[in-house]
C-alpha positions as a Markdown table, in Angstrom:
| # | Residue | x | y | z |
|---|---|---|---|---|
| 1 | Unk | 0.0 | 0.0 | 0.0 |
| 2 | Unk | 1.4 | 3.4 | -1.0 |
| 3 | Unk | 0.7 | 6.2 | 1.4 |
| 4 | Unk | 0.7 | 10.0 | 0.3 |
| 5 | Unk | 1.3 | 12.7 | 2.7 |
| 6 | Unk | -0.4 | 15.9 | 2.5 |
| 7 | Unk | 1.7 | 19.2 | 3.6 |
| 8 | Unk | -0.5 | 22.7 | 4.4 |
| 9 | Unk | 1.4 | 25.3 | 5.8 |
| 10 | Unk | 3.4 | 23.2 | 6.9 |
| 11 | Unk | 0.8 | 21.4 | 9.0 |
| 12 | Unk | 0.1 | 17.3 | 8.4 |
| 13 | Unk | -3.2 | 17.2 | 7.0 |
| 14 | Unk | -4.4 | 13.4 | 6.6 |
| 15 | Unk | -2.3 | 10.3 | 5.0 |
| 16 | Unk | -4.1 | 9.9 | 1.3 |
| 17 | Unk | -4.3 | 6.3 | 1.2 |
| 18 | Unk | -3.9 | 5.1 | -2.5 |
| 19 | Unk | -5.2 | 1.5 | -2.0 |
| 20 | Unk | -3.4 | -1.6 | -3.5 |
| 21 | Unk | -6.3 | -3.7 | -5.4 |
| 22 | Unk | -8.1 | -5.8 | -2.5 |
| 23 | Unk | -8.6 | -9.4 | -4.2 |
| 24 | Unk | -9.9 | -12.9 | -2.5 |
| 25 | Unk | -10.0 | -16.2 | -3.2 |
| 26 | Unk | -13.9 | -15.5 | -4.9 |
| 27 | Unk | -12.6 | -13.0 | -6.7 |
| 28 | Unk | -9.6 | -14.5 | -7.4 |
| 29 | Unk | -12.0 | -17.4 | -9.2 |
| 30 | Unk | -14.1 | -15.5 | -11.1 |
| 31 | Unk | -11.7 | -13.2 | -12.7 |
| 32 | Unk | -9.2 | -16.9 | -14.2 |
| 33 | Unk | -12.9 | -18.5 | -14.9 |
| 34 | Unk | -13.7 | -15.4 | -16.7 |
| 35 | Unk | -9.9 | -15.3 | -18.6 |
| 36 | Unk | -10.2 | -19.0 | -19.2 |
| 37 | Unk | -13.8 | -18.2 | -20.7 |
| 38 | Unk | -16.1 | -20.8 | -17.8 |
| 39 | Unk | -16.1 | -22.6 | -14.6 |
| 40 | Unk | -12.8 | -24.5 | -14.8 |
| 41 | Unk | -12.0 | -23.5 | -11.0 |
| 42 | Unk | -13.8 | -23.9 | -8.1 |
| 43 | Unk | -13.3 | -23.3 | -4.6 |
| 44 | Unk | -12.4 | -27.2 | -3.7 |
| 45 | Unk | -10.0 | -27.6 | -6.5 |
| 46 | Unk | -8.2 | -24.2 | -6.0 |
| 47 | Unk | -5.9 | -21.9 | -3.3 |
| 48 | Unk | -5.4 | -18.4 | -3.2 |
| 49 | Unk | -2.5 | -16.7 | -2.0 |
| 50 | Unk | -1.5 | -12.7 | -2.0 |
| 51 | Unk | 2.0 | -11.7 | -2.2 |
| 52 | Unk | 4.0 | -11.2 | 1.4 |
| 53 | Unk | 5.7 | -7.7 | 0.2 |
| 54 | Unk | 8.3 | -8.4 | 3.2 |
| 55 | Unk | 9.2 | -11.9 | 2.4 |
| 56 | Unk | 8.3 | -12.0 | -1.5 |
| 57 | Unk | 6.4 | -15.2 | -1.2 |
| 58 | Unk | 3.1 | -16.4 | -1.7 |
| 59 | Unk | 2.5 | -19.0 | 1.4 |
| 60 | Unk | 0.1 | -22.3 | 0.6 |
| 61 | Unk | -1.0 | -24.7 | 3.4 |
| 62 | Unk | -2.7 | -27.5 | 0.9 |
| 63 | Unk | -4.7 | -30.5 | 2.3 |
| 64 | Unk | -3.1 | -33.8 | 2.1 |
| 65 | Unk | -5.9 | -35.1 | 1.3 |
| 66 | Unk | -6.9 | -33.2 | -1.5 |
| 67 | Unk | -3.5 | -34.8 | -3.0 |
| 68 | Unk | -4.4 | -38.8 | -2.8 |
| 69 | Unk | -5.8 | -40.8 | -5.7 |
| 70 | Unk | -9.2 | -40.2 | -6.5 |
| 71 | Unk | -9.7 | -36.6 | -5.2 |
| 72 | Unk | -8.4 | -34.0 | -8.0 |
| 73 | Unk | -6.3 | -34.4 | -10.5 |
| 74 | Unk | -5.2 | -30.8 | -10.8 |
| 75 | Unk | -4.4 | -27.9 | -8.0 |
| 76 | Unk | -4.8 | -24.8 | -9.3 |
| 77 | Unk | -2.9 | -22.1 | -7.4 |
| 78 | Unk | -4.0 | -18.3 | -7.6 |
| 79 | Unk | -1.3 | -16.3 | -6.9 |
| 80 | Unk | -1.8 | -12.5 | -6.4 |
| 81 | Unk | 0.4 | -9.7 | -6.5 |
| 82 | Unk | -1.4 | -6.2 | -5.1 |
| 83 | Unk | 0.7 | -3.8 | -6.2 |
| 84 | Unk | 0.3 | -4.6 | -10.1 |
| 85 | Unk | -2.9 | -6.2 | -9.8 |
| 86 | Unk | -1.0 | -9.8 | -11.2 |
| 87 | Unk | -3.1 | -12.6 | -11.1 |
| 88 | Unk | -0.7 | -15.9 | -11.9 |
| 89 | Unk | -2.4 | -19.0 | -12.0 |
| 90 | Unk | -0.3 | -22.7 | -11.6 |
| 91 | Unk | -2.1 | -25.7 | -12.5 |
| 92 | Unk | -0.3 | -28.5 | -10.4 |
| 93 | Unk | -1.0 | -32.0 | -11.2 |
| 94 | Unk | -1.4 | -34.1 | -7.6 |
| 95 | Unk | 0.4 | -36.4 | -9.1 |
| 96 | Unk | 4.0 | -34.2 | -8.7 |
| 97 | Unk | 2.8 | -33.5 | -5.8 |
| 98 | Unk | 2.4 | -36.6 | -4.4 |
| 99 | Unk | 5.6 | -37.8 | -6.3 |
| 100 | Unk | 7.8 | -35.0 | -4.8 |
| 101 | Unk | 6.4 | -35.0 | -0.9 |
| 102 | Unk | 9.5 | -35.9 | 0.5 |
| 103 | Unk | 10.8 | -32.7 | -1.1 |
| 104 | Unk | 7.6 | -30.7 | 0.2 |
| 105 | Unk | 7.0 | -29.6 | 4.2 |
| 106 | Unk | 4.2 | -31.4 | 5.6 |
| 107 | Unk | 2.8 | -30.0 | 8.5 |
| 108 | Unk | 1.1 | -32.0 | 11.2 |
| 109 | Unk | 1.7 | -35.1 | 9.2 |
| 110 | Unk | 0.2 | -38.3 | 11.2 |
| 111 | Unk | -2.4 | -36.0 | 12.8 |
| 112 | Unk | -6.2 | -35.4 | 11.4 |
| 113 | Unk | -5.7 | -32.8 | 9.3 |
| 114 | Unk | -1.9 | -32.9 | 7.5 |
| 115 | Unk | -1.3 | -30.0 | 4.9 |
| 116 | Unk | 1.8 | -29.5 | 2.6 |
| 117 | Unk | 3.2 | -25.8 | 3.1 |
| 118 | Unk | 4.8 | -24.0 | 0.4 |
| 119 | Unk | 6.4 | -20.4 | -0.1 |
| 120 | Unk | 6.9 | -19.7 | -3.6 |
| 121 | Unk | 8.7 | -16.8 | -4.0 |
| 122 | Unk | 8.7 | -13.8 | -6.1 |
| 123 | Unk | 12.6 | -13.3 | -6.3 |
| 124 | Unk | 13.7 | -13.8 | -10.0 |
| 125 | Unk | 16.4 | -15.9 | -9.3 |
| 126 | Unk | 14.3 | -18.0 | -7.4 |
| 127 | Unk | 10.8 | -17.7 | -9.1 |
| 128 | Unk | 8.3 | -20.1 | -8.0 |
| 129 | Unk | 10.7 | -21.9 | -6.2 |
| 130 | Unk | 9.1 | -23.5 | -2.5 |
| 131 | Unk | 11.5 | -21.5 | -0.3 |
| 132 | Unk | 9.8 | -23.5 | 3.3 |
| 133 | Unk | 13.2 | -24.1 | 5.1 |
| 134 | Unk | 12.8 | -28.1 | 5.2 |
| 135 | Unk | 11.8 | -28.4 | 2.0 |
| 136 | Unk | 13.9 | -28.9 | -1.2 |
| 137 | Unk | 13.7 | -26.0 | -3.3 |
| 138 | Unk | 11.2 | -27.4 | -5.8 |
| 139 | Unk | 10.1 | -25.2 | -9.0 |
| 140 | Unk | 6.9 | -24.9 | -9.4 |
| 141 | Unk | 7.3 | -22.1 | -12.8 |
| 142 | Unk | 6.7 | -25.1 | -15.3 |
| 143 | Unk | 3.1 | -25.3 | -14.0 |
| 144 | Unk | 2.5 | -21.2 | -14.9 |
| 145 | Unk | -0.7 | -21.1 | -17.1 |
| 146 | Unk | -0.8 | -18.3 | -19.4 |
């Protein structure tokens, strides 16, 4: 969020506050359904993230078990940026996932409800890269949808 400061003779007058778009997961839905011209996301098959301007990452906690066999095939991942208004969208087969979870940080695995945390970042060199300190590093840019 950008903040303008008005000067009158001297005197502070009131912070104009130029607001950074405000975007939700609903939102977030509507607008890729509407690019990808219908209903292709939904609100079980997809995540939302906004950008962390302090970190640069956009932080997931996924469902475990919206990664086993039989649940989705795809995990589509809406990832925001407020400043430019960016909307990136990953489609993510469950199948990496589930390939790749020993490379992934799982929290409260072995309790009821296990989910795999990811902070992709923003940085260029490490663009989409999960950047959770246990985890391995894995790119996620070959899943970026145009």
């Amino acid at each position: 969020m950008r903040v303008a400061v008005s000067l009158c003779s001297g005197t502070l007058i009131k912070p104009i506050h130029r607001n950074a778009m405000k975007l939700d997961k609903k939102l977030a839905i509507a607008r890729r359904n509407q690019d990808l011209g219908g209903a292709v996301l939904g609100v079980n098959n997809t995540h939302f993230a906004t950008l962390d301007p302090k970190r640069n990452i956009w932080w997931f906690d996924l469902p475990v078990g919206r990664l086993q066999v039989g649940q989705y095939e795809w995990l589509h991942l809406l990832l925001h940026t407020p400043a430019t208004d960016q909307l990136l969208h990953l489609k993510v087969t469950t199948v990496f996932m589930r390939d790749h979870i020993e490379g992934l940080e799982v929290r409260n695995a072995g309790k009821r409800k296990p989910t795999v945390s990811l902070e992709l970042s923003a940085d260029k060199d490490s663009f989409l890269k999960d950047m959770r300190p246990k985890g391995s590093n894995l790119g996620f840019a070959g899943f970026l949808q145009k």
